[in-house]
C-alpha positions, -999 to 999 in steps of 0.1 A, spaced: 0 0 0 17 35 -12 15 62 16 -12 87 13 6 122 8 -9 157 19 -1 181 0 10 211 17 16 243 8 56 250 1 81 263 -27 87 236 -54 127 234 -43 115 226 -4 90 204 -20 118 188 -37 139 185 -11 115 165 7 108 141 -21 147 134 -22 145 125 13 114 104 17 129 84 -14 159 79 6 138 67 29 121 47 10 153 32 0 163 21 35 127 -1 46 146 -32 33 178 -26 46 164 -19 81 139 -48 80 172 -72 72 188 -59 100 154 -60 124 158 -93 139 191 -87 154 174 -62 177 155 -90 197 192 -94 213 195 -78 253 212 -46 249 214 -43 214 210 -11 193 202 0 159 242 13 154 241 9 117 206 19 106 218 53 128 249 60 108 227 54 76 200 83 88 231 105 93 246 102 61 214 110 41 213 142 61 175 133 82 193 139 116 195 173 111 169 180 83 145 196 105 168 226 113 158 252 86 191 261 76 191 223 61 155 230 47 133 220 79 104 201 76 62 208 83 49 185 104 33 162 82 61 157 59 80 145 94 51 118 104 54 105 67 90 105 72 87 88 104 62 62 98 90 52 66 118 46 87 92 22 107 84 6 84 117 -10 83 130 -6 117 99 4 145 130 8 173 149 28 148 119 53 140 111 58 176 146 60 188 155 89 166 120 105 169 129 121 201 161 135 186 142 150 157 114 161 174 132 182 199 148 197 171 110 206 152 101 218 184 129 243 185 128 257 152 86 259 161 91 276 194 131 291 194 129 284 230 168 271 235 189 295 259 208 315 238 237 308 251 241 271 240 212 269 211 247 280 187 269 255 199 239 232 199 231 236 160 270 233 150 268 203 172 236 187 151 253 200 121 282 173 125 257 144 132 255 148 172 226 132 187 207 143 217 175 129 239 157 146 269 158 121 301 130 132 322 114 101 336 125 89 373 120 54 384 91 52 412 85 93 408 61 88 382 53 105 348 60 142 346 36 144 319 13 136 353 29 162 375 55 144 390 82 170 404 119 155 397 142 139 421 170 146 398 190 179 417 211 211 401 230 226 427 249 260 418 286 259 428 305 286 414 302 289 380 290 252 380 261 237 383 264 194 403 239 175 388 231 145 407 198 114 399 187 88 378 169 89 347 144 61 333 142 56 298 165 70 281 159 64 245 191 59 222 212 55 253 244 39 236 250 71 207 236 101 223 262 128 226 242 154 242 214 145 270 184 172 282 186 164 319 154 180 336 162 185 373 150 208 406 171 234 408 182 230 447 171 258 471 145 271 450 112 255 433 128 262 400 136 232 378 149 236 346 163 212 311 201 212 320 224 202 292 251 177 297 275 158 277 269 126 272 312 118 279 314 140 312 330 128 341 299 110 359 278 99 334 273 63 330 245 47 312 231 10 331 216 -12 310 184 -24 322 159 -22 291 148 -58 288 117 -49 272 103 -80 251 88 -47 226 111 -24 213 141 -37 228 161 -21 205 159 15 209 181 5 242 161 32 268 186 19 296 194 39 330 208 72 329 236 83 359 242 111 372 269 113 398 287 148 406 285 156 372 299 193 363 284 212 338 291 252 331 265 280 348 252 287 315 240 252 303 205 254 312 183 247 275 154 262 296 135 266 325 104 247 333 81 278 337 43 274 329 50 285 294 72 254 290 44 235 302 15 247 276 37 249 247 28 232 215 43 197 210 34 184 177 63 165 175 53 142 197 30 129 166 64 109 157 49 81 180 15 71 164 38 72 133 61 47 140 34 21 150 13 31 118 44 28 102 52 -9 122 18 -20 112 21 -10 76 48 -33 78 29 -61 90 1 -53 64 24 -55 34 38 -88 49 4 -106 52 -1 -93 18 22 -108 -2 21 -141 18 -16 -144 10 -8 -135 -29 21 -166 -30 6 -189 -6 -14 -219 -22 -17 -253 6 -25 -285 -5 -58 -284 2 -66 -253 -23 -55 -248 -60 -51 -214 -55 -35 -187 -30 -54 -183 -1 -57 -141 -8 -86 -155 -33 -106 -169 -8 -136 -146 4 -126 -156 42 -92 -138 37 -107 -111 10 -124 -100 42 -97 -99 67 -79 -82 40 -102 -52 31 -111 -48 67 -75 -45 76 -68 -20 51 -96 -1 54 -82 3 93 -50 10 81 -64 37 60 -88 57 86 -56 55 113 -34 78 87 -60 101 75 -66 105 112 -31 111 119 -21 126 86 -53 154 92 -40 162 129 -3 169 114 -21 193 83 -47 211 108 -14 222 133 10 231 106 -18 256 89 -33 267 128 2 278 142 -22 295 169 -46 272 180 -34 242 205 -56 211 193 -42 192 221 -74 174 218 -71 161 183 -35 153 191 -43 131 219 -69 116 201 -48 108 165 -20 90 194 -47 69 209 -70 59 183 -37 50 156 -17 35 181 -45 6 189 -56 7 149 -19 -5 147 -25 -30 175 -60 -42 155 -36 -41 120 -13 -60 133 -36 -89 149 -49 -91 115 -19 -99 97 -13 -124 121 -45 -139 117 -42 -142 76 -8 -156 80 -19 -181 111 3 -200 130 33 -197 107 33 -159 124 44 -170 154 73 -186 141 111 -171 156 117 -164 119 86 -148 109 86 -109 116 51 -109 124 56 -119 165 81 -90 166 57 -64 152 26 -76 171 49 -77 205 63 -35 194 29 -19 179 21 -30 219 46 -4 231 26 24 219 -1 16 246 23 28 269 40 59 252 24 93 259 2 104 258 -14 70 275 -49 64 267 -65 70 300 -49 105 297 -63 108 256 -95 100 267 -94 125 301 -90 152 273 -112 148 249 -139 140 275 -130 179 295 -130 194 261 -163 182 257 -179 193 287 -165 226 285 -181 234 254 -216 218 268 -211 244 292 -206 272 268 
């Protein structure tokens, strides 16, 4: 199934420059889907399928010096790479999405957003580690354990860090921490290869194993008095995030994957039994339209979300946004049951990709925004205008 395109309004050289990349892209799937079982390994990483994003240039396409990117030409870019690699897409979603959300909103400290574009410029990586273990979710309020403490023209930064996508290449980390002695906190920046900075590797998740979102440590670690990216004022916390779209997008893209896979085995596949592939039976003919017509709804939800925030810089649509996550994220679950189900037991099979793209698309049930939350939204939204 080709991806559904939205056209968007641009000049015909950024339009062009797009097109070059997605194709690129495009070019990658198979590569990345070759490498894809390798990933089931504890502690492994996507190392090669990393280098190949840097070399086309999508690590720092987003900055607008290199072009930049709307919104919905970054979800189809995103839902490609998945396509190929599901811990690949999401790993370097949360690089390139704090990099959209910068050029959006400009909000870097002026005094490292220079170094921090040369640095993107030579293929650095970088990944905000928010999330403490047993602290719960700051997208739920949860104040950080993570402490900044001013000496000198230092700041200490001591905690751990859950999560932390991309663990094993990222050169730069966005370390949110209390700022001790006042109720301040604030996105510190700190080299990856600083004295006190270790990584521990405990992501044993059986989904998504691969994008390696180990343990982050922080002990004693220097950084200088001016490498604060921002501070976590109320303005930080209402900003626009449309980035965070990059995460229905990989498991659309995860279940497209899984889609095109029960495809073609239902188009070779003939048993004994049958004369003919089973894709001619009406059984499968069903499973088959219903699937794709899933498939479909789940992008043009996502794919409308992306168009509606990149022509209404203004408005917030935190609603729809929340909505597009939930409702493509368990599409992709439904997809990817369905592929399973036309293929049949042969799915389950250590060699057969389907297992490993049913266990990932489940990951997205636990990315933010969580459902619970999606629904909490759109529900308040609703009675507020009832009250109107």
């Amino acid at each position: 199934m080709r991806l559904f395109f939205v056209r968007y309004k641009k000049t015909k050289e950024r339009r062009g420059q797009f097109m070059e990349m997605l194709e690129k892209l495009q070019t990658l799937i198979p590569v990345f889907q070759k490498r894809e079982p390798a990933l089931d390994q504890l502690n492994s990483f996507p190392f090669e399928n990393i280098e190949d994003l840097k070399k086309i240039g999508y690590t720092k396409a987003m900055l607008t010096e290199n072009g930049g990117m709307s919104l919905i030409e970054y979800v189809q870019c995103q839902e490609t790479i998945a396509k190929g690699c599901g811990a690949t897409a999401l790993s370097i979603g949360w690089h390139t999405g704090l990099l959209m959300e910068f050029v959006e909103h400009g909000h870097w400290n002026p005094d490292v957003e220079e170094f921090l574009r040369e640095e993107i410029q030579k293929g650095k990586l970088i990944n905000a580690a928010a999330s403490e273990r047993n602290a719960g979710s700051p997208l739920r309020g949860a104040a950080f354990k993570t402490t900044a403490v001013l000496d000198g023209k230092e700041y200490i930064v001591n905690g751990e860090k859950t999560f932390t996508s991309a663990a094993p290449v990222l050169d730069y980390i966005f370390v949110s921490a209390t700022i001790q002695g006042s109720e301040e906190s604030a996105v510190f920046l700190v080299p990856a290869a600083n004295a006190g900075v270790t990584i521990r590797e405990t992501w044993d998740s059986v989904a998504m194993r691969g994008t390696a979102s180990h343990d982050l440590l922080l002990e004693n670690v220097r950084i200088p008095e001016h490498y604060i990216v921002e501070k976590l004022d109320q303005g930080a916390k209402l900003r626009r995030k449309g980035s965070l779209l990059h995460i229905p997008a990989c498991y659309i893209g995860i279940a497209g994957a899984a889609r095109d896979y029960a495809i073609q085995f239902a188009a070779d596949y003939t048993p004994a039994s049958l004369d003919q592939p089973i894709g001619t039976l009406p059984v499968t003919e069903q499973l088959i339209g219903e699937m794709d017509m899933k498939l479909m709804a789940a992008r043009q939800f996502l794919y409308r979300t992306a168009e509606l925030y990149d022509r209404e810089p203004d408005v917030s649509i935190k609603t729809q946004m929340a909505a597009s996550k939930s409702f493509v994220t368990n599409t992709a679950i439904e997809v990817t049951d369905m592929a399973m189900r036309i293929v049949g037991a042969r799915s389950l099979s250590e060699k057969n990709p389907l297992h490993r793209y049913w266990q990932h698309v489940r990951a997205g049930l636990h990315n933010p925004p969580m459902d619970d939350i999606a629904y909490r939204i759109i529900a308040q939204e609703a009675i507020s205008l009832a009250r109107l």
